[in-house]
C-alpha positions in Angstrom: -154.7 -0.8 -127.1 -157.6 1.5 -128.5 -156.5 4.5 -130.9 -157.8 6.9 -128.3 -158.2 7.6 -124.7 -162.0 7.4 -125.5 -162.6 4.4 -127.0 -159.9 3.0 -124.3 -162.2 3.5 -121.5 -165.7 4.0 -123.3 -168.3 1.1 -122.0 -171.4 0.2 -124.4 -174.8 -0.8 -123.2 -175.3 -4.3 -123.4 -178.7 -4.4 -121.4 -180.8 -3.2 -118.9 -177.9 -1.4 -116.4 -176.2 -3.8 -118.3 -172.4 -2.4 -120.0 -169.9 -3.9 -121.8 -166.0 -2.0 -122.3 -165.8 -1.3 -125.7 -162.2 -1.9 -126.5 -159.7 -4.4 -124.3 -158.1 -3.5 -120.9 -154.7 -1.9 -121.1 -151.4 -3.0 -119.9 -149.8 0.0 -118.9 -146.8 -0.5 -116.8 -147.1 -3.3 -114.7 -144.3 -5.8 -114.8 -147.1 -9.1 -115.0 -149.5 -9.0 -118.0 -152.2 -8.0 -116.0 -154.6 -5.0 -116.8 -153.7 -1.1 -115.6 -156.8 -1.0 -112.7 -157.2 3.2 -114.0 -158.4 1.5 -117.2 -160.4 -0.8 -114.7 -162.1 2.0 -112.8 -162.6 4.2 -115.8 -164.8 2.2 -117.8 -166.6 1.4 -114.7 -167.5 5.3 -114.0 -168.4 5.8 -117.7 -170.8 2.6 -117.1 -172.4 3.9 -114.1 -172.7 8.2 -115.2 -174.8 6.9 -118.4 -177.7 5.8 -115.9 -177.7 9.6 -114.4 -179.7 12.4 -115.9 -177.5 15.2 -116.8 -178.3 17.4 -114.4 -176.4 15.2 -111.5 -172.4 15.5 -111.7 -169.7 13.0 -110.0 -168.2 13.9 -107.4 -167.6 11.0 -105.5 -166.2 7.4 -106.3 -165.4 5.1 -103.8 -163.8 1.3 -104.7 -162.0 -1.7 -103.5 -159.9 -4.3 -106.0 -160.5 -7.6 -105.6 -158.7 -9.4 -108.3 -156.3 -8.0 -111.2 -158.0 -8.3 -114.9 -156.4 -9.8 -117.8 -155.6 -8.5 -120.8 -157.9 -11.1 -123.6 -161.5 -10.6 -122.0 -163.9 -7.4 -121.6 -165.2 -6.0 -118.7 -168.6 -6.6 -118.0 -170.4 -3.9 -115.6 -173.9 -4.2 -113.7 -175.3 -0.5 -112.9 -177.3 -1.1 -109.8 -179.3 2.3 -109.3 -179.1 2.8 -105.1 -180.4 6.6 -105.0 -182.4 8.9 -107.2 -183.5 12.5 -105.4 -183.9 16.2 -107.2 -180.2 16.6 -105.6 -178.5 13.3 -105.7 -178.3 10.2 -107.6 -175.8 6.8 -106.3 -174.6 3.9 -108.5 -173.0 0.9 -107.8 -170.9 -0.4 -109.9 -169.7 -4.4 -110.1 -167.1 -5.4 -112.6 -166.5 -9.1 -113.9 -164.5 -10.5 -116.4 -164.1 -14.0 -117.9 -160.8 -15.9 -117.2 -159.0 -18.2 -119.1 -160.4 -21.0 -116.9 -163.2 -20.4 -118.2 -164.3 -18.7 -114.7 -166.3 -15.5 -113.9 -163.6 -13.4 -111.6 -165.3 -9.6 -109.9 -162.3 -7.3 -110.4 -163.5 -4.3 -108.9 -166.7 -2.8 -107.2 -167.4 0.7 -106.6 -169.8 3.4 -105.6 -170.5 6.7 -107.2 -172.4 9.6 -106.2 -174.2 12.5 -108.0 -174.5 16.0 -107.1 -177.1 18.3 -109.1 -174.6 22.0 -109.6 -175.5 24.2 -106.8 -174.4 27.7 -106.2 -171.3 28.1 -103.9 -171.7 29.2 -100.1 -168.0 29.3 -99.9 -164.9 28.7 -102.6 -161.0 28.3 -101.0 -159.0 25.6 -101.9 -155.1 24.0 -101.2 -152.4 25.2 -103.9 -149.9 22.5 -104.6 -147.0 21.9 -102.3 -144.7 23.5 -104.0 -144.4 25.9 -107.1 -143.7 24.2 -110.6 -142.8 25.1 -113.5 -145.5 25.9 -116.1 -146.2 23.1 -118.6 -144.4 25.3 -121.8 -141.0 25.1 -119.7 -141.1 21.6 -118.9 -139.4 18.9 -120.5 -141.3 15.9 -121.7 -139.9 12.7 -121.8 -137.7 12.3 -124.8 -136.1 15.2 -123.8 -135.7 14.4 -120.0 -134.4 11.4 -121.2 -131.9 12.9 -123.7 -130.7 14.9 -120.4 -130.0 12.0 -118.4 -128.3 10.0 -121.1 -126.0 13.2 -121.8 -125.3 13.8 -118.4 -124.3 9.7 -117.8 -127.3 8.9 -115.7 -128.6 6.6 -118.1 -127.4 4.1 -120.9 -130.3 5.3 -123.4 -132.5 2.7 -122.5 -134.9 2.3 -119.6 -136.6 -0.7 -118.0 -139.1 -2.6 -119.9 -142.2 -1.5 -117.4 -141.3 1.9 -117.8 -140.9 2.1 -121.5 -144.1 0.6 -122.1 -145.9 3.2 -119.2 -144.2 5.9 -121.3 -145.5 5.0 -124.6 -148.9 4.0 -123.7 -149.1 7.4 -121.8 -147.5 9.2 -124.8 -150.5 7.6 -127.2 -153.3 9.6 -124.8 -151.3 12.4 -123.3 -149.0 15.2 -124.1 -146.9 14.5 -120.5 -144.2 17.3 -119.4 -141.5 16.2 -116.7 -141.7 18.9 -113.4 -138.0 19.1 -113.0 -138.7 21.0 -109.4 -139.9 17.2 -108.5 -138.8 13.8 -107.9 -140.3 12.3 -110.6 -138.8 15.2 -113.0 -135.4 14.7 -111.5 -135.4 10.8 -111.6 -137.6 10.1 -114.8 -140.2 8.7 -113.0 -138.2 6.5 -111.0 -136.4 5.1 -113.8 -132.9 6.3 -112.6 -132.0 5.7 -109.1 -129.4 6.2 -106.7 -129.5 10.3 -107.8 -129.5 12.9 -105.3 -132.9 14.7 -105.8 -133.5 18.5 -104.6 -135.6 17.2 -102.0 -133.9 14.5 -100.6 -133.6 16.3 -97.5 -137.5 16.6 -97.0 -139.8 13.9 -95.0 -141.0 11.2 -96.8 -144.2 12.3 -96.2 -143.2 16.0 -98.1 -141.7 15.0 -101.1 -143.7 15.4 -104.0 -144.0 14.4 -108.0 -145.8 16.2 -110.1 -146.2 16.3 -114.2 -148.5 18.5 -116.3 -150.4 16.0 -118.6 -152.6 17.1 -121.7 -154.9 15.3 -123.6 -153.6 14.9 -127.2 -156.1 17.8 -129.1 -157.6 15.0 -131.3 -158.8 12.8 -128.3 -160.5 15.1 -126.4 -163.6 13.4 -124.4 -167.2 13.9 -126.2 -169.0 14.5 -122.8 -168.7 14.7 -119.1 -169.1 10.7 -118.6 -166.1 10.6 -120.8 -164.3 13.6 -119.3 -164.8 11.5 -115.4 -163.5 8.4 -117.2 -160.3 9.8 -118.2 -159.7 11.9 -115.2 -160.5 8.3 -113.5 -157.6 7.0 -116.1 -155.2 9.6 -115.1 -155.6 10.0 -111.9 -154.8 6.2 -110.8 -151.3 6.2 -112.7 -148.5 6.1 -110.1 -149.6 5.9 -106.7 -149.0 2.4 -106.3 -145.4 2.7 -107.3 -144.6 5.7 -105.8 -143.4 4.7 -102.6 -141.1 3.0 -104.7 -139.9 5.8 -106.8 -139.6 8.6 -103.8 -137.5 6.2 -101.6 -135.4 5.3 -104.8 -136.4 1.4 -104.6 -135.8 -1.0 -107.4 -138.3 -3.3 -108.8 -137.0 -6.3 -107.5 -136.1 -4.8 -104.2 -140.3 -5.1 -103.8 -142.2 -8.2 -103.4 -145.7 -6.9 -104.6 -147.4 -3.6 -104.9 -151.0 -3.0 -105.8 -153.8 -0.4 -105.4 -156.2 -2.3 -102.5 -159.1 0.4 -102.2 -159.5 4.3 -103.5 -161.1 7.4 -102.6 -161.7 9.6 -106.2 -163.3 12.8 -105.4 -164.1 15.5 -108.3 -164.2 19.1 -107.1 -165.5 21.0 -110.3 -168.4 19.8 -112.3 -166.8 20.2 -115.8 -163.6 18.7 -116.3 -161.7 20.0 -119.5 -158.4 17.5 -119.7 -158.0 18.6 -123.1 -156.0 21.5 -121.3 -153.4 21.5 -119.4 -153.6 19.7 -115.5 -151.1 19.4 -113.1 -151.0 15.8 -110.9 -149.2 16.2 -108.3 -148.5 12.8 -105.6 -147.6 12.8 -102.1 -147.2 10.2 -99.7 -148.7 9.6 -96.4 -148.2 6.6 -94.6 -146.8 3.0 -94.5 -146.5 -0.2 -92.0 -147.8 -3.5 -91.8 -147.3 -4.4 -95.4 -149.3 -1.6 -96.8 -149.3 2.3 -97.8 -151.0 5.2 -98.7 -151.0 8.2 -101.0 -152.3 10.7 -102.4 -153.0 12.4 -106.2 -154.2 16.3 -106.5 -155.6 17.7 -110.1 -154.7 21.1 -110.9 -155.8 22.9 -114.0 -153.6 26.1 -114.6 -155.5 28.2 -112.9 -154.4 26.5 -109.7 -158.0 25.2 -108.9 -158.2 21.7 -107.5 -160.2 19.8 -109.9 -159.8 16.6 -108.2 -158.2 14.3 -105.7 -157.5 10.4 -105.7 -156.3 8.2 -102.2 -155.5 4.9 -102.1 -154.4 2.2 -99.8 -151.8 0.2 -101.6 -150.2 -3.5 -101.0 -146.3 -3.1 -100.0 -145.1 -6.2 -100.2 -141.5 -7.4 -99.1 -139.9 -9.8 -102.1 -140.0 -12.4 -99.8 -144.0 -12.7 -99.4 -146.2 -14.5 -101.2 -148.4 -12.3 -102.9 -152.2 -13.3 -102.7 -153.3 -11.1 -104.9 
């Protein structure tokens, strides 16, 4: 695990559109020792926005997984440069990494586009579901967890996955716990069978949120960086939350894993070293699969940017293929 959030997800030019990730994938909290995919698609989009001038800013990545990465190999990226206009720029991304067979697996490919910063015709935009709690009177997780234990929700210990989520997390981010959502009211999942204040809301209403902070020391250099680690953030918890907002245990799942994703940026600066609320929602599920969705809010209540993804759902008694 890199000291900081930048090195984590910086990638160094190797060649020609050629990049190499400068440190090793993360971990994270999956429960096989496979690599977090936001560490995946971060280095990716810092690969790809050092090919564009300046001028052009993200504002759209589209991807699809096709393998998970381990955690002993860097991630090799090819740039392949698909459109280059005075008001837009595309890059296609492909990532590979070396298995321990000695084999060349493509974990991920993905396609960004570039907008050069135009005045605005028009500016609205969706608040979040619900009001929250600013970040200064919301618990982070030590305390949240201190709660619990106190209160006989938990034993002091949570499950290994979890823990390790938290403390990689914890190295980037200064996290606070929205106690007005699920997440706040069930740490993340971690304790179940708990009545939640929204347990009598659709599936399809119910929302997590946390307000997350880049630790002051990290802060991204530059806007490729800044993209990267809103890539980073952004990706953390979708997967899993169907589990955590139908208050499912691990094991009660047979597989879940991000399949494709939609990462839009709204804003063409990007300041994570302040405060951002992510709030989650989900949308739909059948036929062994589901979707959700992740809004970025800086404090301000602007959307900053917005991250869908189709997801595996798998019952424990499939075979995964992944």
């Amino acid at each position: 695990m890199a000291a900081t959030i930048s090195k984590q997800i910086s990638a160094r030019q190797t060649g020609p559109d050629e990049f190499e990730s400068v440190s090793l994938p993360i971990r994270m909290g999956n429960a096989r020792p496979i690599a977090y995919g936001g560490s995946t698609m971060a280095i990716a989009i810092h690969a790809m926005c050092q090919t564009v001038p300046t001028t052009h800013k993200l504002y759209s990545v589209l991807g699809h997984f096709h393998g998970p990465a381990n955690l002993d190999h860097r991630l090799k990226c090819h740039v392949t440069r698909t459109r280059d206009t005075k008001s837009f720029s595309t890059r296609r991304v492909t990532v590979t990494q070396l298995q321990p067979g000695g084999k060349v697996r493509t974990v991920i490919e993905l396609t960004g586009d570039f907008h050069a910063v135009e005045d605005p015709m028009l500016v609205y935009g969706a608040p979040p579901r619900m009001q929250y709690s600013k970040p200064e009177d919301c618990p982070d997780r030590h305390a949240l967890q201190k709660q619990m234990v106190d209160a006989g929700l938990l034993s002091g210990k949570v499950e290994a996955p979890f823990e390790a989520m938290y403390r990689y997390q914890e190295q980037y981010y200064d996290l606070r716990m929205c106690p007005e959502s699920i997440s706040g009211q069930t740490l993340g999942g971690t304790v179940r069978g708990v009545p939640t204040a929204q347990d009598h809301l659709p599936m399809t209403e119910r929302t997590s949120a946390e307000w997350y902070k880049i630790q002051a020391a990290q802060a991204p250099p530059d806007d490729a960086a800044q993209c990267a680690a809103v890539a980073f953030l952004m990706d953390g918890g979708l997967a899993f939350l169907p589990l955590v907002h139908h208050g499912l245990q691990i094991e009660e799942v047979g597989s879940w894993a991000t399949l494709d994703f939609a990462l839009r940026y709204f804003r063409p600066e990007v300041r994570l070293q302040e405060w951002h609320l992510k709030e989650r929602v989900l949308q739909t599920a059948d036929f062994g699969r589901s979707y959700g969705e992740g809004r970025l809010y800086d404090e301000q209540g602007r959307m900053v940017a917005s991250m869908t993804q189709q997801c595996i759902l798998r019952k424990p008694a499939s075979k995964s293929n992944l």
